[in-house]
C-alpha positions as CSV (number, residue, x, y, z in Angstrom):
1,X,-6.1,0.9,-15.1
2,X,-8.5,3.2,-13.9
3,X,-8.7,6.8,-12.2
4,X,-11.3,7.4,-9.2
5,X,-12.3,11.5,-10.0
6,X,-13.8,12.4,-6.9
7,X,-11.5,14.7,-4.3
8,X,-9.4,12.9,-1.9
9,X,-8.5,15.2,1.3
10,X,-6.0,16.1,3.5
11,X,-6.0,18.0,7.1
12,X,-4.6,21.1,5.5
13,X,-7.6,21.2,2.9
14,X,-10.6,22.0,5.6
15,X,-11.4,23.9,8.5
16,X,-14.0,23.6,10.7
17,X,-16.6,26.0,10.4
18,X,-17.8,27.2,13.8
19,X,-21.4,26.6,15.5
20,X,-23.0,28.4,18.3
21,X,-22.5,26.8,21.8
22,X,-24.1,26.6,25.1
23,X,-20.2,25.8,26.5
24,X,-18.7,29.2,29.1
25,X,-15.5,27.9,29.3
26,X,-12.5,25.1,27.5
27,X,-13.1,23.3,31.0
28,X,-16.4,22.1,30.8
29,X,-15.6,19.6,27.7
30,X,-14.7,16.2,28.7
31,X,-12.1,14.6,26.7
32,X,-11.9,10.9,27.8
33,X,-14.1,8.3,25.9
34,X,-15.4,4.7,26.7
35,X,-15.2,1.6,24.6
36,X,-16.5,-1.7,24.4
37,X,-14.0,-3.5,21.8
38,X,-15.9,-5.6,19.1
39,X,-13.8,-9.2,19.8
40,X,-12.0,-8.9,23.0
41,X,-14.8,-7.2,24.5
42,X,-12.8,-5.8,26.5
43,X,-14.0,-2.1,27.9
44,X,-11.5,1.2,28.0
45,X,-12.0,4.4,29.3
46,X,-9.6,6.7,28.7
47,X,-8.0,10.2,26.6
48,X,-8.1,8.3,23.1
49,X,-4.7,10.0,21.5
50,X,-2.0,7.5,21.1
51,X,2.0,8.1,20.9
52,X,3.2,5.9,18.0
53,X,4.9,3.1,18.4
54,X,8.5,4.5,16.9
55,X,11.5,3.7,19.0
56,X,11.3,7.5,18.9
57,X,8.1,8.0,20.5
58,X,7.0,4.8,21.8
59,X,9.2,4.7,24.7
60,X,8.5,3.2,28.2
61,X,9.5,6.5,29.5
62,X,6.5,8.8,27.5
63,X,4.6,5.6,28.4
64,X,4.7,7.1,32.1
65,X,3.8,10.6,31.8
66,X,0.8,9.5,29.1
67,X,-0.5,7.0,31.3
68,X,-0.4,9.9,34.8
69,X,-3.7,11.8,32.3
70,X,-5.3,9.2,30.7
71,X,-3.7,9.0,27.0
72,X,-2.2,5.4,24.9
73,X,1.3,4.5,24.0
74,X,1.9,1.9,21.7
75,X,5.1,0.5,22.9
76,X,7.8,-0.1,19.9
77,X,8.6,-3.0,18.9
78,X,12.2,-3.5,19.4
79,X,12.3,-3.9,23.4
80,X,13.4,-7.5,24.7
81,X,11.5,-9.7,27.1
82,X,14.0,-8.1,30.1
83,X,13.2,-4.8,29.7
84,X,9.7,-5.3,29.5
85,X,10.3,-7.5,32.4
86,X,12.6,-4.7,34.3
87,X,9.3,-1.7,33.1
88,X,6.2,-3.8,34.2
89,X,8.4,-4.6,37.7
90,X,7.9,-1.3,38.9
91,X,5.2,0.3,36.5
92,X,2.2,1.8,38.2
93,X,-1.0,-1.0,38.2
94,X,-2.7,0.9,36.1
95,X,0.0,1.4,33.2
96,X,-1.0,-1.7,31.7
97,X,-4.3,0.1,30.9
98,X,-2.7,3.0,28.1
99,X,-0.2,0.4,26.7
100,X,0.3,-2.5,23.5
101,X,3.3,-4.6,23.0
102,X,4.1,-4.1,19.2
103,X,4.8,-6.9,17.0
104,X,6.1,-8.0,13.9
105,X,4.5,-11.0,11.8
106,X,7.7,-12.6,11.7
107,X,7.9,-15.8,13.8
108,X,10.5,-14.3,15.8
109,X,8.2,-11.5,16.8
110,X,5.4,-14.3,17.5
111,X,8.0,-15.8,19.8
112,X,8.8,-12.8,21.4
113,X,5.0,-11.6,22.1
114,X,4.3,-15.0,23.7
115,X,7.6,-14.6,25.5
116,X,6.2,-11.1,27.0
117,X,2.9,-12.5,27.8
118,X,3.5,-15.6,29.5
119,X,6.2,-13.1,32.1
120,X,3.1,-10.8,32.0
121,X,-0.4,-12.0,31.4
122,X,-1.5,-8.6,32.6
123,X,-0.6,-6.8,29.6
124,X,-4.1,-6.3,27.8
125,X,-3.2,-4.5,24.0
126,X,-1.4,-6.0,21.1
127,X,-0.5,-3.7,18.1
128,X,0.6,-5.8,15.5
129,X,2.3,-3.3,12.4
130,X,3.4,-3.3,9.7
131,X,3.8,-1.1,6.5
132,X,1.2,-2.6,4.0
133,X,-1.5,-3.8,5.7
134,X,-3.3,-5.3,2.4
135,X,-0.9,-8.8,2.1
136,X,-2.6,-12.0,3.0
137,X,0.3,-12.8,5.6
138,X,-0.6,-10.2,7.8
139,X,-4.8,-11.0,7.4
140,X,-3.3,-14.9,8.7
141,X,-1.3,-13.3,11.1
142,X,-4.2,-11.2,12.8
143,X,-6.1,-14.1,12.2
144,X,-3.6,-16.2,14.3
145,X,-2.7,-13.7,17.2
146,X,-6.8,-13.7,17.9
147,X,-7.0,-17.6,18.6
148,X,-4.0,-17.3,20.7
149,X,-4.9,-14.7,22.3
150,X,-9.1,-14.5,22.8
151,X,-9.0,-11.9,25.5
152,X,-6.6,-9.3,24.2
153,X,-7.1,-6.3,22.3
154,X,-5.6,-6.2,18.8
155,X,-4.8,-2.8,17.1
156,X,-3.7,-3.6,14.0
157,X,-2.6,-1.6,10.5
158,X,-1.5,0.1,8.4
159,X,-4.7,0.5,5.7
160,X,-6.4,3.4,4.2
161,X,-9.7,1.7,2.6
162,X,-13.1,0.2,4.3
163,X,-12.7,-2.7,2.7
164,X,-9.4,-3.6,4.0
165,X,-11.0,-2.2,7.4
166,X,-13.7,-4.5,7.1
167,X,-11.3,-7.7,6.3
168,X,-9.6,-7.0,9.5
169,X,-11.7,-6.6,11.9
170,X,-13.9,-9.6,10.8
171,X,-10.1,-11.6,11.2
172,X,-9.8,-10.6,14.8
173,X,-8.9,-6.9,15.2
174,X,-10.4,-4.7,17.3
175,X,-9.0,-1.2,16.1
176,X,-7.5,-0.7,13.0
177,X,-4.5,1.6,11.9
178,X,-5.3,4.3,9.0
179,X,-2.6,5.9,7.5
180,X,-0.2,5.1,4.5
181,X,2.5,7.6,4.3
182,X,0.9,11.2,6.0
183,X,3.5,11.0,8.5
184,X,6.3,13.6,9.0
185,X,9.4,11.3,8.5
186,X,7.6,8.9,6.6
187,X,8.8,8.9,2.5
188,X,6.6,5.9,1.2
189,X,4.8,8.1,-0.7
190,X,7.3,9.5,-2.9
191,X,9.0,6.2,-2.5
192,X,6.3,4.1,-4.1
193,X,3.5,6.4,-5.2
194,X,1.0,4.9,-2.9
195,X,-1.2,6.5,-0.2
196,X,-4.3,8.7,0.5
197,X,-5.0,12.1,2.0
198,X,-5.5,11.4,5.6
199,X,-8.9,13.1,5.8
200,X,-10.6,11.2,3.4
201,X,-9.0,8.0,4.8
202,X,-10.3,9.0,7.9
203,X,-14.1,9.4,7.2
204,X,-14.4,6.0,4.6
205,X,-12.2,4.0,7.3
206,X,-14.5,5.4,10.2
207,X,-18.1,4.3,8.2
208,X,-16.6,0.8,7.4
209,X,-15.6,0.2,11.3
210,X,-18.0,1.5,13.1
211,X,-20.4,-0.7,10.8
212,X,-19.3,-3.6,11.9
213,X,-18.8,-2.0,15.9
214,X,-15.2,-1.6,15.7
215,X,-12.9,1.2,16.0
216,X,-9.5,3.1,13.9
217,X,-6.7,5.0,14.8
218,X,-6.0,8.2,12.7
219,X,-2.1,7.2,12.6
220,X,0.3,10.4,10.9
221,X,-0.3,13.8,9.3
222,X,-1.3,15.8,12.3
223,X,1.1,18.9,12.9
224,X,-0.9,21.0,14.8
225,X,-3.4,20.4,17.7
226,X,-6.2,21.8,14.8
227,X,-5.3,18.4,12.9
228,X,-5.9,16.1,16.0
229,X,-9.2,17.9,16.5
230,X,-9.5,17.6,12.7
231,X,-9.0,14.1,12.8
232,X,-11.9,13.3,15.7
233,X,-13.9,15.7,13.7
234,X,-13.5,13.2,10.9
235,X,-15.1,10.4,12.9
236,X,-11.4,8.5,14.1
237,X,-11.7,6.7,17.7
238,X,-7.9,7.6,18.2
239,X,-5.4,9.3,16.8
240,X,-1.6,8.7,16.9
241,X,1.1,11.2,16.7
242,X,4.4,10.4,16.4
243,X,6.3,13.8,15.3
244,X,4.2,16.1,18.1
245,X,5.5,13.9,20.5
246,X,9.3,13.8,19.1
247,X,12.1,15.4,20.7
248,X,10.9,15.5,24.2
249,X,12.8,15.0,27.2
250,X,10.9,11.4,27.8
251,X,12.1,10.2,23.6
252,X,13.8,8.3,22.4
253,X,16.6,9.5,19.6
254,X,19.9,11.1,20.4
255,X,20.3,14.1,21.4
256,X,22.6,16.5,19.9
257,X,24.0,19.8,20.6
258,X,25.5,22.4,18.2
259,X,26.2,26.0,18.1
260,X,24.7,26.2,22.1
261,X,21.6,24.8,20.6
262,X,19.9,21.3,21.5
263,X,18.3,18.8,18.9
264,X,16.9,15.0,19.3
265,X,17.1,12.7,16.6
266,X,13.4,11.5,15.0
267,X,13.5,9.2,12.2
268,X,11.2,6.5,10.5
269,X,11.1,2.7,11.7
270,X,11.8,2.0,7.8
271,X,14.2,4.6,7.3
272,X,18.3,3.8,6.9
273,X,18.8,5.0,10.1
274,X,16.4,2.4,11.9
275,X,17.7,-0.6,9.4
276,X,21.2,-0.1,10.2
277,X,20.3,-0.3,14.1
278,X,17.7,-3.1,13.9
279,X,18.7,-5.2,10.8
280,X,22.0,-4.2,10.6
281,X,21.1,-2.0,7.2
282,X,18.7,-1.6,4.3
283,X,18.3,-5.2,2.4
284,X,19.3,-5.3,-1.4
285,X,15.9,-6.3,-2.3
286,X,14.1,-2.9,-0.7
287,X,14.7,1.0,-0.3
288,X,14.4,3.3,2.7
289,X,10.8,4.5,3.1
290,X,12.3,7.2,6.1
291,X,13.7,9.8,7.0
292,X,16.1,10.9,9.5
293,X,15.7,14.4,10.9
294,X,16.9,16.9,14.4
295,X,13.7,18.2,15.9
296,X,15.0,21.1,18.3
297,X,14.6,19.9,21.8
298,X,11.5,21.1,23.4
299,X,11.5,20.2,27.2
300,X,9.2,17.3,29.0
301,X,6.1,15.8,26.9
302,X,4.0,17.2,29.5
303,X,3.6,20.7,28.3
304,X,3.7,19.2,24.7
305,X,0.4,17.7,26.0
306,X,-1.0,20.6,27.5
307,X,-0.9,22.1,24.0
308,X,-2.3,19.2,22.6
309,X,-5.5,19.2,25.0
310,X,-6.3,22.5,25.5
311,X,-6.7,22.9,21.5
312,X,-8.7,20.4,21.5
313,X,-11.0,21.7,24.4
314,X,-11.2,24.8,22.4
315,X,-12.2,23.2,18.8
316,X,-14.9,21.6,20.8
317,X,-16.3,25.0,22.2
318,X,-15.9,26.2,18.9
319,X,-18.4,23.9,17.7
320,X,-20.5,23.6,20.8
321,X,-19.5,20.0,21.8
322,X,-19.3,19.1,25.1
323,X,-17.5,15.8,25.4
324,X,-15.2,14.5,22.6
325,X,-17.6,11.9,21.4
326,X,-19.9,14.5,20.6
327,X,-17.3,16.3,17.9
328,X,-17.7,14.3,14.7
329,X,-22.0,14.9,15.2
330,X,-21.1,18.7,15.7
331,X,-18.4,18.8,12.9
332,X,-19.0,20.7,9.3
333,X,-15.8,20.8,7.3
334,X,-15.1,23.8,4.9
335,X,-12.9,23.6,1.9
336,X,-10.0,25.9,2.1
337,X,-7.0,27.2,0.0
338,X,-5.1,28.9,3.3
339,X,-4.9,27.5,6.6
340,X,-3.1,30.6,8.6
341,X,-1.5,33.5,7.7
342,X,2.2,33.8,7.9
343,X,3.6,36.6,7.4
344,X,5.7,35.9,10.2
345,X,6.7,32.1,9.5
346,X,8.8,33.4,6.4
């Protein structure tokens, strides 16, 4: 046993500190970014926030209305071949741009992915996910997808270390998923005692991949457009947001009404509520890692993103940074004990 003493953080532990700018105005910073992937090669240019790839949030519909400005969904997991079939029939050309298939390591979900891509060889991103990213089936597995598929970019996660960054990117990925239990309905971390502040996952993850010319994704914890910005600041390519983008007319989840007021379910892909509609309930050998919650409903996911974008625009003036790229080289964190004041939240 031993115990690393240096400070681990989180998004609620900094701030940016501000810098003077040459920028008049929130519209003259330029939010998409280009990349060259390290082993597909291929090239992207594009808004690089993601929605997650929760049955939730990862819905053909959001899938639309990111694609119409520029941002990534990573598609969940559990649509068949026909409706992929039935999306892709009357998609825009360019959807296939801003979306991955998600898969499984099973050899069902290798079935299924070849399946997909043999109906549509268009589709360019595979996200393969899973929990725990450090297991030697899922290095073979990334390992595997790459020689199958040579031309197609591979996100794959979860991790929270460089080294583990390092391993898979060198086994075929081309952007790897940070992020062991920040996110909102996520309970691993209580559950098992494992994880790392998001922050400091973010910066050694970042040095590691970028190293090597690859890229991460910044994958749960952010609340508030401050922590996206916080996140790019940090030195992630992308970040992924699953809870910002829950409970929009485009989600998935039920929607509930009570007392003239209107919720939609959100919940964890390894929560109770996602085992008992996937894999017909939670196996004797496991425990739920999720949560099930009612986010009030707040309208269409374009105004979400309006939000989203516009604080980001303004972090950048903030700090003088004219195009997103720019932020991490313009960023100087301050450590903090209060983030607002809330007087009024109580």
């Amino acid at each position: 046993m031993r115990i690393e003493h240096d400070v681990k953080l989180g998004f609620k532990d900094v701030m940016f500190r501000p810098k003077r700018s040459t920028l008049k105005s929130r519209s003259e910073v330029t939010l998409e970014r280009d990349f060259t992937f390290l082993n597909s090669k291929a090239e992207w240019q594009g808004v690089p926030i993601m929605a997650a790839n929760m049955d939730t949030t990862g819905t053909f519909e959001i899938a639309k209305v990111l694609a119409d400005h520029k941002l990534f969904t990573a598609i969940h997991k559990h649509y068949t071949p026909e409706q992929w079939h039935a999306f892709l029939s009357n998609a825009p050309t360019n959807i296939t741009d801003f979306i991955a298939i998600s898969t499984g390591t099973g050899q069902d979900d290798a079935n299924k992915l070849k399946t997909v891509f043999n109906q549509h060889p268009e589709l360019k991103f595979i996200c393969i996910d899973v929990a725990n990213g450090y297991s030697e089936h899922f290095v073979e597995f990334v390992n595997k997808t790459r020689n199958l598929y040579p031309n197609k970019t591979i996100i794959a996660g979860n991790v929270v270390t460089g080294e583990m960054v390092e391993q898979l990117l060198l086994s075929g990925a081309d952007i790897v998923k940070v992020g062991i239990g920040p996110g909102s309905v996520c309970t691993t971390r209580v559950k098992t005692g494992v994880g790392y502040p998001q922050l400091s996952a973010i910066i050694e993850c970042a040095d590691a991949a970028h190293g090597l010319g690859g890229q991460i994704i910044s994958d749960g914890g952010c609340t508030t457009p401050g922590d996206v910005s916080k996140a790019f600041g940090a030195g992630a390519d992308f970040v992924m947001l699953g809870g910002m983008f829950a409970g929009h007319t485009e989600s998935g989840g039920e929607l509930i009404e009570r007392n003239g007021e209107r919720y939609k379910q959100f919940y964890g892909m390894s929560s109770a509520t996602a085992m008992d509609k996937y894999v017909g309930g939670v196996a004797e050998y496991r425990a739920s890692e999720g949560k099930t919650v009612e986010v009030p409903y707040k309208g269409d996911v374009k105004d979400t993103l309006q939000d989203i974008l516009g604080g980001i625009r303004s972090t950048c003036t903030y700090v003088g940074a004219a195009r997103l790229k720019e932020l991490t080289k313009r960023t100087t964190f301050i450590r903090v004990a209060e983030q607002e004041n809330q007087v009024y939240n109580r």
